[in-house]
C-alpha positions, 0 to 999 in steps of 0.5 A, a space after each residue: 528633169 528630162 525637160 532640162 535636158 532637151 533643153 541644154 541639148 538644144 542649146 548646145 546644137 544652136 551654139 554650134 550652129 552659131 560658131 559654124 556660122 562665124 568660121 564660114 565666109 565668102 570670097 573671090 579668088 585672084 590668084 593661085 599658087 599651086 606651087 607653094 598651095 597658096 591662094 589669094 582671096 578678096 574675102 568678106 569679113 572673117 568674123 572668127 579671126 576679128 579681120 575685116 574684109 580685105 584681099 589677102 593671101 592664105 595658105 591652104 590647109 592640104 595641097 589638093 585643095 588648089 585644084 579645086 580653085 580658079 581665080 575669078 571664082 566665087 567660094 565659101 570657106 573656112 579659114 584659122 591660124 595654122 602653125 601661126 599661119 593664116 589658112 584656108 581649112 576647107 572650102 564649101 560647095 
């Protein structure tokens, strides 16, 4: 009993290390608008939403995000539909 319940744990943790994998993806940023929290982004892939690689504008998830954005740089990030809204929920180191 024990032995199937390592089990299940371990596959619970690989299954969220997989679904962290395809919310993440990498990008360059072409432009910010503080104003209005947007920036737009020549991004890979974005596995999680079924979209191919393109350059698009997000909405930012919070407003201070934008600071820590510049355009020519390179980032990984998180991105979901928000309110029917395509936005950038987090931005990784």
């Amino acid at each position: 009993m024990k032995l199937i319940n390592l089990t299940a744990v371990a596959l619970i943790f690989s299954a969220g290390a997989a679904l962290a994998d395809t919310h993440i993806t990498k990008g360059t940023v072409t432009k910010v608008d503080a104003k209005w929290s947007k920036v737009t982004v020549d991004h890979e892939e974005l596995k999680n939403l079924d979209m191919p690689a393109m350059k698009m504008v997000f909405q930012l998830a919070e407003p201070e995000m934008v600071d820590q954005l510049s355009e020519g740089e390179n980032i990984r990030f998180a991105a979901d539909r928000v309110n029917g809204k395509l936005t950038i929920t987090e931005i990784l180191d």
